[in-house]
Structure formats: C-alpha cells, structure tokens
N, C-alpha and C positions, 0 to 999 in steps of 0.2 A: 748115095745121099750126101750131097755138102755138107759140110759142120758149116753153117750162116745162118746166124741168126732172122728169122723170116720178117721179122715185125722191122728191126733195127739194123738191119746188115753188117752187124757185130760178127770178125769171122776168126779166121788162123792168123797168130801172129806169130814170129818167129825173134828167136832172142841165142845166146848161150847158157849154156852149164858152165859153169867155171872152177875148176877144181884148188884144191888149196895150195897147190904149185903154179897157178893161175892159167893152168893150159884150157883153152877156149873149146868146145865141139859143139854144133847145132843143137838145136835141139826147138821145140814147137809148144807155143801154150796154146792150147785149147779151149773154144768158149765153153761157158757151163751150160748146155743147150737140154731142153726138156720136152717132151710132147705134152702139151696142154690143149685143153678145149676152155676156149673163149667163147662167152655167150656175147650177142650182137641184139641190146634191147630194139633197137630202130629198125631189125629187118625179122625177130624175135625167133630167130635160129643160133647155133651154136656152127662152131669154125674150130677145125684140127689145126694147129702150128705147132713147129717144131721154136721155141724161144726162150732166147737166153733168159738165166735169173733173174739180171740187173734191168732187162727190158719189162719184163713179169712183173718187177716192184715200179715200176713208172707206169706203167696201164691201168693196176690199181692206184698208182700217185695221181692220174689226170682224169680217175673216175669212169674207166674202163675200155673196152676195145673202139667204141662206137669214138670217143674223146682224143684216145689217142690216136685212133687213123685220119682224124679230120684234121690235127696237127705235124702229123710224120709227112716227110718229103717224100716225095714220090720215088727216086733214085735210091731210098734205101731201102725198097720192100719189097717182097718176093711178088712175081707174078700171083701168085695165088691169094698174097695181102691186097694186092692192086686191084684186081676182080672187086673185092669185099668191100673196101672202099668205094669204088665206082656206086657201088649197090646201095652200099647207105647214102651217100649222096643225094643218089635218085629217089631214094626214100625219103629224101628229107627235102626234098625241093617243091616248092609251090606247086599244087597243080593248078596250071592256068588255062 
C-alpha cells in the first residue's frame, strides 16, 4: 500500500535530522494518511479512501466529496478517486 494521499496526491517527502553538532542523516516525513468512508450524495453510495488529514479538512471546507472531485485535477487522484468522479459526472449530466 503507497503512503499517497488518494483524493490529493499529497505523498513521502524527504528532509534531514540534524543533530546539535549539525551532522545531516535522511530521514522521511510521512503524510497523516487515514481510512475514511466518504458518502457521495449525487450517486448516494459511500467510497473507502485511504486520505490525508489536511485533504479530510478541505472536503468538508468545499462541502464534501461530491464538491471536491468536481474541483480536483485529474493528475492528482488515485485511480479509484478517478472512477468515482467519472460517475458523479455522469450522474450529473443532462439526460438528453
């Protein structure tokens, strides 16, 4: 399982430790990543993600899953966000 955020493609970044003789060694931060179930009003099913905190607090900021996949780029969301979005779309689109 990737540590990447699914909604945000928030992932590993990498920095130093730096100790108080200022010697440098790797070292990795890690996203705060969570399993959450997100309800999806416009297709009125719910959806398992693995997603970071700070994406968690902007889904409810843009009024929820349905809100934010219709504003997230394409390039930063997991295949399985991509699916879900395709769906509400379809859901949401005139039938003609």
């Amino acid at each position: 399982m990737s540590r990447r955020c699914e909604l945000s493609g928030k992932g590993v970044m990498t920095g130093h430790n730096v100790s108080h003789s200022n010697i440098k060694t790797n070292r990795r931060f890690l996203p705060n990543l969570n399993d959450v179930t997100l309800q999806s009003e416009a297709l009125g099913r719910s959806f398992k993600f693995r997603v970071a905190a700070s994406t968690l607090r902007s889904v409810d900021h843009r009024g929820g899953l349905d809100a934010y996949l219709a504003k997230a780029l394409d390039r930063e969301l997991s295949p399985k966000a991509l699916k879900v979005k395709r769906d509400i779309e379809k859901s949401q689109a005139p039938a003609a």
